[in-house]
C-alpha positions as CSV (number, residue, x, y, z in Angstrom):
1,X,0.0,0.0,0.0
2,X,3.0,2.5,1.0
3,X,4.8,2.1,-2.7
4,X,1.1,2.1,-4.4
5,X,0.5,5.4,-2.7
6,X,3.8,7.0,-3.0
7,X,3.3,6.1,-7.2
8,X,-0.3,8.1,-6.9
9,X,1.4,10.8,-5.2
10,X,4.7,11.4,-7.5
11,X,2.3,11.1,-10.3
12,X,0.0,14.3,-9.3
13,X,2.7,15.9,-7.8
14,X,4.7,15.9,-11.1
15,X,3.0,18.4,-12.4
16,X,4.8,21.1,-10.0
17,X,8.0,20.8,-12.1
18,X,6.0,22.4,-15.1
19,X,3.6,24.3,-13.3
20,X,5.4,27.6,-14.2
21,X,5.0,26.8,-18.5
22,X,1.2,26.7,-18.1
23,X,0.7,29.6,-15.1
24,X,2.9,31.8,-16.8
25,X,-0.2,32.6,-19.4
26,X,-2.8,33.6,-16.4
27,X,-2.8,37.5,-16.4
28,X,-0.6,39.0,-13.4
29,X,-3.8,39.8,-11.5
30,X,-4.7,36.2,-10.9
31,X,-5.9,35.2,-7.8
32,X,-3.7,33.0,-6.1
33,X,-6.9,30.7,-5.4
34,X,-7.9,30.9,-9.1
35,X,-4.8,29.4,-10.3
36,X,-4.9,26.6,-6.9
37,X,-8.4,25.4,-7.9
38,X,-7.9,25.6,-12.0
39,X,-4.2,23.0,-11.3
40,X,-6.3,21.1,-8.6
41,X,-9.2,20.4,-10.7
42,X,-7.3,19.6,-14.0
43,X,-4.7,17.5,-12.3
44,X,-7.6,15.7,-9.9
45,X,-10.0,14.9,-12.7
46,X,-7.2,13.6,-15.2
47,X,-5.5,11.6,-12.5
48,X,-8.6,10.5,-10.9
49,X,-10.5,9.4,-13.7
50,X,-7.7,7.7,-15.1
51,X,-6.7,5.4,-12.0
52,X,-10.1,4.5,-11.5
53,X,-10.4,3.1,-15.2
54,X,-7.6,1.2,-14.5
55,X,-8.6,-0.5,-11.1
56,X,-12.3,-1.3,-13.2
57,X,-10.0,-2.4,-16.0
58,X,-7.9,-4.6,-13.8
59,X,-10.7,-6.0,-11.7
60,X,-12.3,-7.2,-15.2
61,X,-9.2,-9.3,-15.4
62,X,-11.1,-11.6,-12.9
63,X,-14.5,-11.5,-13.6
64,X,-13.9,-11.9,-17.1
65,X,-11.4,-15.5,-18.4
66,X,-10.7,-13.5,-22.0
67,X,-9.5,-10.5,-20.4
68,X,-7.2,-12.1,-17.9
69,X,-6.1,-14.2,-20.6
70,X,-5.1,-11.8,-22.8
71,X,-3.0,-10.1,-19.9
72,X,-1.4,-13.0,-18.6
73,X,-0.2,-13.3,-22.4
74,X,0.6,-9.8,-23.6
75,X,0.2,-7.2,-20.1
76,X,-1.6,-4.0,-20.5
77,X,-1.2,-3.8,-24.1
78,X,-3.5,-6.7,-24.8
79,X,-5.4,-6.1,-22.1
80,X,-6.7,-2.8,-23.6
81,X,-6.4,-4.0,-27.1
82,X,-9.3,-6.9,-25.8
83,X,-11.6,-3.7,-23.6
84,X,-11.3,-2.1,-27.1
85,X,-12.1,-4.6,-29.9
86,X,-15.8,-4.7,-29.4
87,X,-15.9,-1.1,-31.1
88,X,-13.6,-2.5,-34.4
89,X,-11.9,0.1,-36.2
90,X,-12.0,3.2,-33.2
91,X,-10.8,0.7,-30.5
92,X,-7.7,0.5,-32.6
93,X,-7.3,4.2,-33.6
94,X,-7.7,4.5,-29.7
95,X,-4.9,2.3,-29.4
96,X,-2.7,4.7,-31.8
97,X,-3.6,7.4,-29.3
98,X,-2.7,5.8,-26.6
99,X,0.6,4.9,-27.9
100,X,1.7,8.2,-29.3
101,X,0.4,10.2,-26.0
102,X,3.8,8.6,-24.2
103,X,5.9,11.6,-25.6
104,X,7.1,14.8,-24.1
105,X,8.1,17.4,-25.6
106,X,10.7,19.6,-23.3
107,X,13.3,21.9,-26.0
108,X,16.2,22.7,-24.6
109,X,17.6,24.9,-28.2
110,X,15.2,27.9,-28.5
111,X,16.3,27.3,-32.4
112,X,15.8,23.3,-33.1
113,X,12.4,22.6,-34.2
114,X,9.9,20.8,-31.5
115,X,9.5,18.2,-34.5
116,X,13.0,17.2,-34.2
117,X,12.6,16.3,-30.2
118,X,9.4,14.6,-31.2
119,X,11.2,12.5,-33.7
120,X,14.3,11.7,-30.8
121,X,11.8,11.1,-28.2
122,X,9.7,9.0,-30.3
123,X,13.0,7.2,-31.4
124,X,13.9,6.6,-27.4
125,X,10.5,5.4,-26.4
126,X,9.6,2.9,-29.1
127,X,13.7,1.1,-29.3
128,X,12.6,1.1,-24.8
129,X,9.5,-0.4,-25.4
130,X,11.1,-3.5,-28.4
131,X,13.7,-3.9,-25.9
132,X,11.1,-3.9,-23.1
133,X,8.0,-6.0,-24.0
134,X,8.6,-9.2,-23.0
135,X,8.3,-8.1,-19.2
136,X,6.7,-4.8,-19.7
137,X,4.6,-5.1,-16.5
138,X,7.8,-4.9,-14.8
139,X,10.0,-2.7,-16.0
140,X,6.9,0.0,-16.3
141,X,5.9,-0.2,-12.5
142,X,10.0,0.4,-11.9
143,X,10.3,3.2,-14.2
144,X,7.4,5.0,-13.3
145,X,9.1,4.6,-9.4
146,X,12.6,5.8,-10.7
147,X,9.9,9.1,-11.9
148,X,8.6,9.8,-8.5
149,X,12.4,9.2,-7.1
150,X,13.5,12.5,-8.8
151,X,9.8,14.2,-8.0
152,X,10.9,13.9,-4.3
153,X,13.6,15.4,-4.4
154,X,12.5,18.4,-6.6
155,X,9.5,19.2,-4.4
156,X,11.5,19.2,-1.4
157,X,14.0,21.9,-2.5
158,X,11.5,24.0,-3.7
159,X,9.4,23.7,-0.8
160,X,11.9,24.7,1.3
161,X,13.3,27.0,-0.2
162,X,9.7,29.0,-0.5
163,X,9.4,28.5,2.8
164,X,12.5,29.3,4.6
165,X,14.7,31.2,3.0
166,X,11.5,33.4,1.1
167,X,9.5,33.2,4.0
168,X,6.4,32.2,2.2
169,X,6.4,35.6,0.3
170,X,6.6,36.2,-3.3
171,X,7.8,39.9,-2.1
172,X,11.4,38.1,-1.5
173,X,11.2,36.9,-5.1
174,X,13.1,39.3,-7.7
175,X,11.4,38.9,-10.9
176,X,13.3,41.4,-12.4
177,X,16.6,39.3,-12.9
178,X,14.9,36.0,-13.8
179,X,17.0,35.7,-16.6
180,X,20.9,37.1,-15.4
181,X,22.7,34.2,-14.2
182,X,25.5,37.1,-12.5
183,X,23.3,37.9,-9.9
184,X,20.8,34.9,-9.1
185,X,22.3,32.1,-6.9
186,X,24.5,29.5,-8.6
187,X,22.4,26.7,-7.4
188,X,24.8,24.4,-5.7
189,X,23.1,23.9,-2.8
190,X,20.3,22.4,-5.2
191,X,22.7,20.2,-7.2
192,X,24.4,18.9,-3.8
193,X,21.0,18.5,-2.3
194,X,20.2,16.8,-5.2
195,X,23.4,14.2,-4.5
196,X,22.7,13.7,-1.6
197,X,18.8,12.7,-2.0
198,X,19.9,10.3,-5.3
199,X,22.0,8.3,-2.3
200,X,19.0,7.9,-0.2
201,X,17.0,6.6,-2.7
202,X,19.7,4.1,-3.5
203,X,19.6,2.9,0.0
204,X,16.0,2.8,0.7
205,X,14.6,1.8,-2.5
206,X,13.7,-1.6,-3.7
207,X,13.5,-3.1,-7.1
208,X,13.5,-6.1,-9.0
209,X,17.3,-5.4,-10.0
210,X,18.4,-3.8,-6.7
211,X,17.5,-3.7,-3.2
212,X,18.6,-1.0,-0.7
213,X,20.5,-1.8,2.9
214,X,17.5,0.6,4.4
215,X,14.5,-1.1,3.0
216,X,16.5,-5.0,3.6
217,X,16.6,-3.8,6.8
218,X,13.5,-2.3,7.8
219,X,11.5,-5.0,5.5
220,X,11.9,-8.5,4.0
221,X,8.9,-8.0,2.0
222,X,10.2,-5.7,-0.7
223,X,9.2,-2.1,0.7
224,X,10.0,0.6,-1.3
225,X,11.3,3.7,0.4
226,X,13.3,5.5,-2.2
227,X,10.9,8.1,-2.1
228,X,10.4,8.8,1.5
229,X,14.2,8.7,1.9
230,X,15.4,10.9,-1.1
231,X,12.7,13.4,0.4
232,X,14.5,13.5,4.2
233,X,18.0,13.4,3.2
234,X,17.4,16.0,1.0
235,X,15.3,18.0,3.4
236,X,17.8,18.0,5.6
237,X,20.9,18.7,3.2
238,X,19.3,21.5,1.7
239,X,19.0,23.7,3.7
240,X,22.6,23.9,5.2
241,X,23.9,23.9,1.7
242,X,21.9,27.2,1.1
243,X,22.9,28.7,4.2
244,X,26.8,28.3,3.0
245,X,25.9,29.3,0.1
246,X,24.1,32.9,1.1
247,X,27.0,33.0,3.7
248,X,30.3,33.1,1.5
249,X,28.2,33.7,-2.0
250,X,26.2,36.2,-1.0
251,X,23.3,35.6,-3.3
């Protein structure tokens, strides 16, 4: 239950990373509760809907012998490929969607086209997936973990920093040098945060190809704390790092 609910949360909670692409299009009057409710609704009704189609989908698997046929044989794939074939020709157009929606698009060169990421990404994703299928079940519940490790340790250091070192007050931000890299801070104490969260995931998670001495010794049965314990280490790292930094930095 502690690894299915730490998936859920990484999952919604992923969506603070790019929160500042989509809000930076509200006008600069916006309430603050506006923008709350407008990223709580979208993210709950997409994220909601969508697990509870898949807990109906998987519970067919044993009400139904076909169904949990077809996913013993070829996983999720074939299990939506069987939910879909009763409408022909859309349930495998829906199929197409489904597959191509596993791209995202994230330019780094203002100047290279967003087709030629597409094309890269696309490239990545389907050579994964050939490489991948013959346990996909597998290797998509660890990847999707691997996700949420990083997610931990983003929210953390932004949370903090928000709330300590701004003081919960956008009045401490200065927009005005958003974009001059001589006078905003040179993000160390992130990056060595960062470390040292990546080395408490490695000891506290738990995967099919690697176990952690924290979870062996806290559980025999496979628990999964690589997200609980990139999230404290880098809690606590953070914080003096930034401190040394606004000390002998000074920004």
């Amino acid at each position: 239950m502690l690894n299915f609910g730490t998936s859920c949360f990484s999952a919604s909670v992923a969506w603070s990373s790019i929160a500042a692409d989509y809000n930076t299009y509200f006008p600069e009057d916006t309430s603050q509760l506006t923008i709350y409710l407008l990223t709580y609704i979208g993210n709950a009704v997409g994220i909601v809907t969508v697990e509870l189609l898949g807990a109906a989908v998987y519970t067919g698997t044993y009400q139904n012998q076909d169904w949990a046929d077809v996913y013993e044989r070829n996983n999720v794939g074939g299990l939506l490929d069987a939910i879909l074939s009763p409408i022909g020709v859309f349930g495998k157009l829906c199929l197409i969607f489904f597959a191509l929606s596993a791209q995202v698009i994230a330019p780094v060169f203002e100047r290279i086209p967003r087709a030629f990421y597409t094309v890269i990404g696309t490239g990545i994703y389907l050579s994964f997936a050939v490489f991948t299928a013959s346990r996909f079940n597998d290797v998509l519940a660890s990847l999707l973990t691997v996700i949420s490790y990083s997610t931990a340790i983003f929210i953390v250091i932004v949370f903090e920093d928000h709330l300590i070192f701004r003081r919960c007050s956008y009045k401490n931000y200065d927009f005005s040098i958003w974009d001059n890299r001589k006078v905003l801070p040179i993000s160390l104490p992130a990056m060595l945060a960062g470390l040292v969260g990546v080395v408490g995931v490695v000891l506290g998670m738990s995967q099919t190809w690697f176990h952690g001495p924290i979870s062996t010794a806290i559980s025999k049965t496979n628990l999964d704390l690589g997200f609980e314990c990139g999230f404290i280490f880098t809690a606590v790292t953070y914080p003096l790092f930034r401190c040394l930094e606004l000390y002998f930095v000074k920004r």
